[in-house]
C-alpha positions in Angstrom: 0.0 0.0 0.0 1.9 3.6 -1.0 3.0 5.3 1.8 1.7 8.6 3.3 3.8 10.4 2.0 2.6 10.8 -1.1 -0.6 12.5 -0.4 -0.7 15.4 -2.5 -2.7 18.4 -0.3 -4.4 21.1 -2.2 24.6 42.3 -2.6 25.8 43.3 -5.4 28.7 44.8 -5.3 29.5 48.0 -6.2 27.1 50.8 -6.0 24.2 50.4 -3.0 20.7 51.1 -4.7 19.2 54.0 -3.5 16.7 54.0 -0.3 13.3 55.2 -0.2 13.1 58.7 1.8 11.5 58.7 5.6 8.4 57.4 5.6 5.6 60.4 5.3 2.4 60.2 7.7 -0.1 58.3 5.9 -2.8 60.1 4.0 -5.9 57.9 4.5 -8.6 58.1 1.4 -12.3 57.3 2.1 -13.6 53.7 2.6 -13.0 51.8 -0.3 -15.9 50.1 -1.5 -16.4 46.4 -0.1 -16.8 43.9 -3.4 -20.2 41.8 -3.0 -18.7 38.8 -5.1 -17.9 35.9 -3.1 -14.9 35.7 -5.2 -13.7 38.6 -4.2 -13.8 38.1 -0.4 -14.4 35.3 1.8 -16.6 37.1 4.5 -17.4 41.1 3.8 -17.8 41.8 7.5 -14.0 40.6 8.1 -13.5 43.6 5.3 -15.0 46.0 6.9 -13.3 45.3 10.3 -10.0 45.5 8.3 -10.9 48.7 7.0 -12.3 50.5 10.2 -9.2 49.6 12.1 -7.0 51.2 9.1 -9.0 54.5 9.4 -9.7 54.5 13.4 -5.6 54.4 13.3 -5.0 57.4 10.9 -4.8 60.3 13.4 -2.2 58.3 15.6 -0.4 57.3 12.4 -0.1 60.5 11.1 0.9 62.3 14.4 3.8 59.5 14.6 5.2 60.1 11.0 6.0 63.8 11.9 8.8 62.0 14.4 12.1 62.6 13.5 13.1 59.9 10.9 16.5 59.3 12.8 16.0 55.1 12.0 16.4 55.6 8.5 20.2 56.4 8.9 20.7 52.6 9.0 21.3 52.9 5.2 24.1 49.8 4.9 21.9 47.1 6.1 18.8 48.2 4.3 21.2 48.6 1.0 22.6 45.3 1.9 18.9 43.7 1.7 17.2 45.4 -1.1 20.7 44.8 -3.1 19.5 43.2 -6.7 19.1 39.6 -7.6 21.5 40.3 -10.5 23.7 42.6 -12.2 22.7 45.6 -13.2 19.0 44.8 -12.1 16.6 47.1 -10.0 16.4 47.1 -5.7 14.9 44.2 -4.6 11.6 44.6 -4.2 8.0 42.7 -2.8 7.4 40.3 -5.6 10.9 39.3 -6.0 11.4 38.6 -2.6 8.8 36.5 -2.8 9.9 34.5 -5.5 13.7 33.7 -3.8 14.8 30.5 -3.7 15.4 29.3 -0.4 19.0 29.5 -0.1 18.6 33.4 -1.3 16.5 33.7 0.8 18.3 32.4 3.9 21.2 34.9 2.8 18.9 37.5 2.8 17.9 36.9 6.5 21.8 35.8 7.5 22.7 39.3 6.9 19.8 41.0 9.3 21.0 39.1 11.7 24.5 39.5 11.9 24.0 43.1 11.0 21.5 43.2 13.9 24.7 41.4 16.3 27.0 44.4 16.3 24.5 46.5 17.5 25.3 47.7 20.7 21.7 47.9 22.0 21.7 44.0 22.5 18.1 43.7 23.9 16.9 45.3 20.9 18.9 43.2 18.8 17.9 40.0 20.1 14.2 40.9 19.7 14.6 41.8 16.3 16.7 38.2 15.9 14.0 36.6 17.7 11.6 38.1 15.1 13.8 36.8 12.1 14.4 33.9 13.5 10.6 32.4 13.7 10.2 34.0 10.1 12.7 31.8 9.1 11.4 28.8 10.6 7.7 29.6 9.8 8.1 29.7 5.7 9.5 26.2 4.7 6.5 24.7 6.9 3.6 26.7 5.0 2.1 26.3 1.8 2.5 28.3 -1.2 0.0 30.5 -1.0 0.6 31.4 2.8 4.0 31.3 2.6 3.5 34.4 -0.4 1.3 36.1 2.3 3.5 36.0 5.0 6.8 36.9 2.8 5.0 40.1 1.7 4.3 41.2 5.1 7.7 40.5 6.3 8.9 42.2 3.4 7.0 45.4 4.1 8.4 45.2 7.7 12.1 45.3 6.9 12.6 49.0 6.6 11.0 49.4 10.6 12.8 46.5 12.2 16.4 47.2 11.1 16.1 50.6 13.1 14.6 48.6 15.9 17.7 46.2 16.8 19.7 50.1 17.4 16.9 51.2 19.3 17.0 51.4 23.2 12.8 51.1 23.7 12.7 47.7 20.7 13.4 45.0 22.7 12.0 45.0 25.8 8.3 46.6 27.3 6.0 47.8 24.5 8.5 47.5 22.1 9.1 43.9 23.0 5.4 43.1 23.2 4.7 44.9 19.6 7.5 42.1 18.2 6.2 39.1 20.0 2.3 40.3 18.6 4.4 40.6 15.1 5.0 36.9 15.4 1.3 35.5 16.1 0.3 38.0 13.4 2.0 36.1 11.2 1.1 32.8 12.3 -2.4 34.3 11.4 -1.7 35.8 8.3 0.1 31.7 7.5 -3.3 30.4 8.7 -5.6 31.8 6.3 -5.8 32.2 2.5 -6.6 35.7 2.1 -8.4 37.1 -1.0 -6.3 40.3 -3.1 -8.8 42.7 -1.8 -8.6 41.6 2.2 -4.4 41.2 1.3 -4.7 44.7 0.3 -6.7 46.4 3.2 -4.4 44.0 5.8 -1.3 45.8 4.2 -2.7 49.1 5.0 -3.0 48.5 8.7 0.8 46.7 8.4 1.9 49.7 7.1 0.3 52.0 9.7 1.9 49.5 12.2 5.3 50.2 10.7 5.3 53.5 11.2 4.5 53.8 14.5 7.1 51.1 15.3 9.9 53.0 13.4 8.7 56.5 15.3 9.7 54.7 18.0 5.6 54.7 19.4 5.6 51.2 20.6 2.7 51.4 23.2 0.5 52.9 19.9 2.1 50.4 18.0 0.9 47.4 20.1 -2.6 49.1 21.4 -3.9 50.5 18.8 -3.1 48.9 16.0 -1.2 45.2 16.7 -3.5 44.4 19.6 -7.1 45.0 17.3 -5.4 43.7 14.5 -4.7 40.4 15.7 -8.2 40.2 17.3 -9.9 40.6 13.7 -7.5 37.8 12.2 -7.7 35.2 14.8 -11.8 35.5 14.9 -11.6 35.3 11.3 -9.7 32.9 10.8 -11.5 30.6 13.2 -14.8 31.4 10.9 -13.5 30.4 8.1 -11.9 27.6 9.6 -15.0 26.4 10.8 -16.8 27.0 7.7 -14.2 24.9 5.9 -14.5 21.9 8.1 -18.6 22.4 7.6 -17.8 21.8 3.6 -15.1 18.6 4.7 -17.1 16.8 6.4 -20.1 17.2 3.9 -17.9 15.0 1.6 -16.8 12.6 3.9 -19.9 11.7 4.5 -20.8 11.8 1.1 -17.9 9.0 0.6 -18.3 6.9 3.4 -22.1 6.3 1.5 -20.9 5.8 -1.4 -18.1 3.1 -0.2 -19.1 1.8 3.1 -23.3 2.1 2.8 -23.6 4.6 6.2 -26.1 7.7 6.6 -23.7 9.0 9.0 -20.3 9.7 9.5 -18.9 6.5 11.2 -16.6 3.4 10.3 -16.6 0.1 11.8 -12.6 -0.6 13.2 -10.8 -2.8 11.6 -13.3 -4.3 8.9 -14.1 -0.8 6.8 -10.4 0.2 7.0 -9.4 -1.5 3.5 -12.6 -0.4 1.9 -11.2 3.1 2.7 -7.2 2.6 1.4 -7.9 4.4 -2.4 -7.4 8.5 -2.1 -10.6 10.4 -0.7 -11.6 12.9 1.3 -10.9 10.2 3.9 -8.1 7.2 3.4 -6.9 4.6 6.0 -3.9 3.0 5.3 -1.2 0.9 7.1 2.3 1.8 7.1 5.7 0.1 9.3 6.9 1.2 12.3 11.3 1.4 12.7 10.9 -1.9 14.4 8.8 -3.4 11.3 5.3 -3.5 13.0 2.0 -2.3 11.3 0.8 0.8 11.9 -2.6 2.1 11.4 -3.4 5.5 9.7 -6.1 7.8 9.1 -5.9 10.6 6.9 -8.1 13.9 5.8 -8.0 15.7 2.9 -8.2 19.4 3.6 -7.5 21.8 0.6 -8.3 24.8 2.7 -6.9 24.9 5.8 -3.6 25.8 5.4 -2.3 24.5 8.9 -3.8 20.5 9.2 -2.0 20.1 12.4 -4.9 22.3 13.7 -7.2 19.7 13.1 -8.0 16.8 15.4 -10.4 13.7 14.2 -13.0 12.9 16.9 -14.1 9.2 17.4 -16.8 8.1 19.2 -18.0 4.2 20.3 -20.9 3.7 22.0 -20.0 2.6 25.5 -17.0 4.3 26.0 -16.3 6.8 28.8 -14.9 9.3 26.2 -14.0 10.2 22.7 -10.7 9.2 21.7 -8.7 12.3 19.3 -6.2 11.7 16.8 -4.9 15.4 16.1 -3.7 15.3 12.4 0.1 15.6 11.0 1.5 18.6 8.6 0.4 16.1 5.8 -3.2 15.9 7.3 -2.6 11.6 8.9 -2.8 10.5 11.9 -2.0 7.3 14.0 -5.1 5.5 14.5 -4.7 3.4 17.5 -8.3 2.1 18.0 -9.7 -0.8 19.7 -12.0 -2.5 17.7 -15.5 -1.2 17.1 -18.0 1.0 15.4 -17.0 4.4 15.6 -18.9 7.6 14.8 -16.3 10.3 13.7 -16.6 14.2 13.1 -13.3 17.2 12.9 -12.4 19.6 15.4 -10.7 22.8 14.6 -8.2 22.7 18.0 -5.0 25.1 17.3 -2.6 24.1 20.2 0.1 27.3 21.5 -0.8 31.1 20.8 -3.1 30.4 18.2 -5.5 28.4 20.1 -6.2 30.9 22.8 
C-alpha cells in the first residue's frame, strides 16, 4: 500500500541602490468600497473590520510620521537587503522577494541578523533576531500560498525593524510586546488564505503599524493597531476555519455512503479500513513502524486549511467513557490506535500554542 507520503494536499557589489526617503504620515482616502462577489472576499464583514481599524488608526499614524526619521540612517543594512538579484537589475523589491529560492533567501535573512549582532543595544537586537528567527522557521513549513502572504508582510516590515535592533525602547516593554504580537500575526496571516482585496486592506493596517514602530511609538504600536489587528484575524480565521471543516465533512460523509453504505459519518474498526485505502476525502492505510510493526493511519484531505495540524479527528464508540482524538500531521494523517469497534467520527478545529487561545 503507498505510503503517506505521497498525499498530495491542495549584494551586489559595487554601488548600493538607492533607499526610499522617511516614511511620510499616511494620508488615509475614504472607505473603499467592499466587493459583493464571493470571489472577491471570503466574508465582507471581516473587510469591513479590516478597513475601520485602518482609518480609526489614521490620526495616531499621522501624528507619529512627523517624528524625526532618525532610523532611517541605517542605510548599509537596508542597502545590503534590497541589493539586486543580478547585475545591473533594480532594488529588490516585494514580488521578487517572494519569488527567492530558499538558499537566497536564507542569505537575505543571515545578513539582518549578523548586521542586527553588532548593534550595541543588544536587547533590541535580540528581539529583532527573535523576530527573524521564527520567520525563518515559519516559511519552509507553510504552503505556497501562505508562505506568499507571509513573505509580503515580512517584506513590508524590513525598513522598521532594522532601526529597531539600534533602538534602546525595541526589545524589551512595549516595544518587546509589539515584536512578540508581530509573530502570532504572522502565524495568522500563514493560517488563512486571504483574498487580493482583504491582502490589500491588511497591508494598510501593516503599514500603519510600521510606522508607529519606526517613530519609535511602541505602546500605539501594540494598542492601537497590533492588539485590534490580531483580534480581527484570529476571529476570522477561526470562521472560516470552521466553515471549511462544515464543507469537509459534507464529503466525507458523502464518501463513506458511497463506499461503506452509512447515513452518518462513522466506520466500523478494523473491517471498513481497507474499503477506505484508495485517495478520498478520507483514506486509511497501514504503514511500518522502525521496528517493522503495522501501523494504522487515518488521513483527511483538507484543501483549505492551510495549517492540518490544527485539526484533530474525533471518534466516538458507543460505551466508551470518552471520545478518543487523533490530532492530524502537517500532511493531514494521523495514527489511529483504535480498539475494535464502530466508531462515529466528526473534525475539530483545536489550534494548540498562541493560536489556540
Amino acid at each position: 500500500m503507498p505510503g503517506r507520503r505521497k498525499f498530495s494536499t491542495a549584494g551586489r557589489p559595487g554601488k548600493a541602490p538607492s533607499l526610499p526617503p522617511p516614511r511620510a504620515a499616511h494620508k488615509l482616502s475614504p472607505e473603499v468600497p467592499i466587493p459583493d462577489s464571493p470571489g472577491d472576499v471570503f466574508d465582507s464583514a471581516f473587510l469591513t473590520e479590516l478597513e475601520g481599524l485602518v482609518n480609526e488608526t489614521g490620526i495616531a499614524v499621522s501624528a507619529a510620521g512627523q517624528a524625526p526619521a532618525a532610523a532611517w540612517g541605517y542605510r548599509e543594512t537596508l542597502a545590503r537587503f534590497l541589493a539586486p538579484t543580478t547585475p545591473d537589475g533594480p532594488p529588490l523589491n516585494e514580488a521578487t522577494f517572494q519569488a527567492l529560492s530558499p538558499a537566497a533567501l536564507a542569505e537575505r535573512c543571515n545578513g539582518l541578523l549578523e548586521s542586527g549582532r553588532r548593534s550595541p543595544r543588544h536587547e533590541a537586537a535580540q528581539a529583532v533576531e527573535s523576530f527573524v528567527v521564527f520567520f525563518q522557521a515559519l516559511v519552509p513549513t507553510l504552503g505556497e500560498g501562505s508562505a506568499r502572504e507571509v513573505k509580503a508582510t515580512f517584506f513590508r516590515l524590513i525598513p522598521t525593524l532594522v532601526p529597531m535592533a539600534w533602538d534602546d525602547g525595541a526589545g524589551g516593554g512595549a516595544g518587546g510586546e509589539a515584536l512578540r504580537l508581530l509573530e502570532t500575526i504572522l502565524l495568522e496571516v500563514a493560517s488563512v488564505r486571504l483574498t487580493p482585496a482583504e491582502s490589500g486592506i491588511l497591508f494598510k493596517s501593516l503599514d500603519q503599524l510600521a510606522t508607529l514602530m519606526g517613530a519609535g511609538e511602541h505602546v500605539l504600536a501594540r494598542d492601537v493597531v497590533a492588539q485590534p489587528l490580531l483580534g480581527i484575524l484570529r476571529k476570522n480565521r477561526v470562521k472560516r476555519s470552521l466553515f471549511r471543516l462544515m464543507e469537509v465533512e459534507v464529503e466525507i460523509q458523502q464518501y463513506l455512503q458511497q463506499r461503506l453504505g452509512h447515513d452518518s459519518p462513522q466506520i466500523r474498526v478494523p473491517e471498513d479500513l481497507g474499503a477506505l485505502a484508495d485517495y478520498g476525502p478520507v483514506r486509511a492505510f497501514v504503514e511500518k513502524d522502525v521496528e517493522g510493526g503495522a501501523v494504522r493511519y487515518i488521513q483527511v484531505q483538507l484543501p483549505d486549511i492551510p495549517i492540518l495540524s490544527d485539526i484533530v479527528v474525533r471518534f466516538s464508540r458507543e460505551g466508551d467513557d470518552a471520545p478518543r482524538d487523533v490530532r492530524l500531521d502537517a500532511l493531514g494523517s494521523g495514527r489511529l490506535d483504535l480498539p475494535a469497534g464502530l466508531y462515529r467520527f466528526g473534525l475539530l478545529y483545536a489550534p494548540e500554542g498562541p493560536r489556540g487561545a
